[in-house]
C-alpha positions as CSV (number, residue, x, y, z in Angstrom):
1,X,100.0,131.8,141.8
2,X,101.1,132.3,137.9
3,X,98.9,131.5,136.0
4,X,99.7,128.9,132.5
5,X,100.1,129.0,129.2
6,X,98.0,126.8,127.4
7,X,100.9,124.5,126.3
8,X,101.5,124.0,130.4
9,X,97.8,124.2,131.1
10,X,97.8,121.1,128.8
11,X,100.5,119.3,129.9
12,X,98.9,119.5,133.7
13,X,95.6,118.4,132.3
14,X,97.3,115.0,132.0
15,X,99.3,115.1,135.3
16,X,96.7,116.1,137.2
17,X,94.5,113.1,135.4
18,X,97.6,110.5,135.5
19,X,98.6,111.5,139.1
20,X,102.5,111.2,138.1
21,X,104.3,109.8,134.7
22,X,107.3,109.9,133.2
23,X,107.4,112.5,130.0
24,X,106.8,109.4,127.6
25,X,103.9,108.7,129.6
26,X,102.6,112.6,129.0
27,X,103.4,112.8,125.4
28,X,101.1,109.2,124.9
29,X,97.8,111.3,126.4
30,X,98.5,113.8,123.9
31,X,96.4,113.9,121.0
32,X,98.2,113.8,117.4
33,X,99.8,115.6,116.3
34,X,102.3,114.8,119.2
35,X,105.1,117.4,120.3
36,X,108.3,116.1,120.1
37,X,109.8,114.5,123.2
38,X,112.3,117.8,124.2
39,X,109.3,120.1,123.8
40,X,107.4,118.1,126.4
41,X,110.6,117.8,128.7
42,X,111.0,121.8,128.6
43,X,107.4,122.6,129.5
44,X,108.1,120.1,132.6
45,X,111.5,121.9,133.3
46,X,109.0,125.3,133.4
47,X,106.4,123.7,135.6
48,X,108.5,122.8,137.8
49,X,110.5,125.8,137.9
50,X,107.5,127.8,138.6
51,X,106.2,125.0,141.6
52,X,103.4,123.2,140.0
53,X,105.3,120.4,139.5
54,X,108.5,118.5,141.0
55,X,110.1,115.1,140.5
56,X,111.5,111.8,141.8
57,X,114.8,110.8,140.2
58,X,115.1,107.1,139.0
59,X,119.1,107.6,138.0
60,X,118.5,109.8,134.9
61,X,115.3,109.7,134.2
62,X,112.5,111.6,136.3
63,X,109.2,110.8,137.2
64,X,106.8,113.7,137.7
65,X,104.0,114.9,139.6
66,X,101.7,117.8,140.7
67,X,102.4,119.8,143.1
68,X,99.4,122.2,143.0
69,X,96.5,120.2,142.6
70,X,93.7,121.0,140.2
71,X,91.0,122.4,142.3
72,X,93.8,125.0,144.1
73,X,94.7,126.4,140.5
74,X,91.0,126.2,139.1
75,X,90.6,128.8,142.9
76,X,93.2,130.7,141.7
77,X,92.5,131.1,137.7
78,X,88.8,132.1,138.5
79,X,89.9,134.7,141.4
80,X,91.7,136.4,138.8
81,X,89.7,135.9,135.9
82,X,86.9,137.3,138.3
83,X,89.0,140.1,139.1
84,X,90.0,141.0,135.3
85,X,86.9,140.5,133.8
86,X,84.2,141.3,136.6
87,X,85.0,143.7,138.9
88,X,85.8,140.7,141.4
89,X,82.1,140.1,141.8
90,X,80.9,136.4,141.3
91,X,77.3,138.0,140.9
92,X,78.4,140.1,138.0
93,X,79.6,137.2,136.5
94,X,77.0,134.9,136.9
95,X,74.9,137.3,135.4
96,X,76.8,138.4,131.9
97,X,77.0,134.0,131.6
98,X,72.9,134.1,132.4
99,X,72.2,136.8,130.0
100,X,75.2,135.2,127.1
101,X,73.4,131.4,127.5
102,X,69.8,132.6,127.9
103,X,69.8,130.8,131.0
104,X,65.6,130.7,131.8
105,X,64.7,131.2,135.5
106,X,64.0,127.6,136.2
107,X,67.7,126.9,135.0
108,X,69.2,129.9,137.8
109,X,66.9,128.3,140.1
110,X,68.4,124.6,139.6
111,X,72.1,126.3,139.6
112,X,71.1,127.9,143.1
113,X,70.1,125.2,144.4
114,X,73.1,123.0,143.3
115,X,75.0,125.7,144.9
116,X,73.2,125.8,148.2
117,X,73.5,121.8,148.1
118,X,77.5,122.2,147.4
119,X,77.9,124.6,150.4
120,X,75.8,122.6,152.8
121,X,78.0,119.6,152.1
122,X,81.0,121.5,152.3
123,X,80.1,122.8,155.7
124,X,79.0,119.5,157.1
125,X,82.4,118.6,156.1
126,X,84.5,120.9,157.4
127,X,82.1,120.1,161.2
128,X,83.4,116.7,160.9
């Protein structure tokens, strides 16, 4: 998967958020200073070109939506930042953000946990 430039990353922010809109509707969850309407349209155009986003056609005027969802690309843009960054080792990288925040051993403890919790549900899930 490709990953986005921040312009893109931004635009799917708010798709992902609004579910589908119309470019209008993207360029009003923009914060000021607002692109101009064709800039918008263009980053769509690219989206959708590289299959994060497609369309439904209302005569000339398109109404857009995600076609990767936000959890898939979050999988994706962490593989690879893992893989750039860290050797591809989640342990690697948990530590350098332990050591950068002066996480305390009580806070590693509660993140383990949540993470034990997040597994189990996700298991008991997928047994359902």
């Amino acid at each position: 998967m490709k990953e986005l430039t921040k312009a893109e990353e931004q635009v799917m922010q708010i798709l992902w958020e609004l579910e589908k809109g119309f470019v209008k509707d993207l360029i009003d969850e923009i914060p000021d200073p607002k692109p101009a309407y064709n800039t918008v349209s263009t980053i769509i155009r690219i989206l959708e070109k590289k299959g994060f986003v497609d369309h439904t056609a209302y005569g000339k005027t398109h109404e857009y939506f995600p076609v990767i969802s936000k959890k898939e690309y979050t999988r994706s843009y962490m593989r690879n930042f893992m893989r750039n960054y860290f050797s591809g080792s989640f342990q690697e990288m948990v530590s350098f953000f332990a050591k950068e925040d002066n996480m305390s051993l009580s806070d590693l403890d509660e993140m383990i946990d949540d993470v034990k919790r997040d597994l189990e549900n996700e298991n008991i899930r997928k047994d359902e």
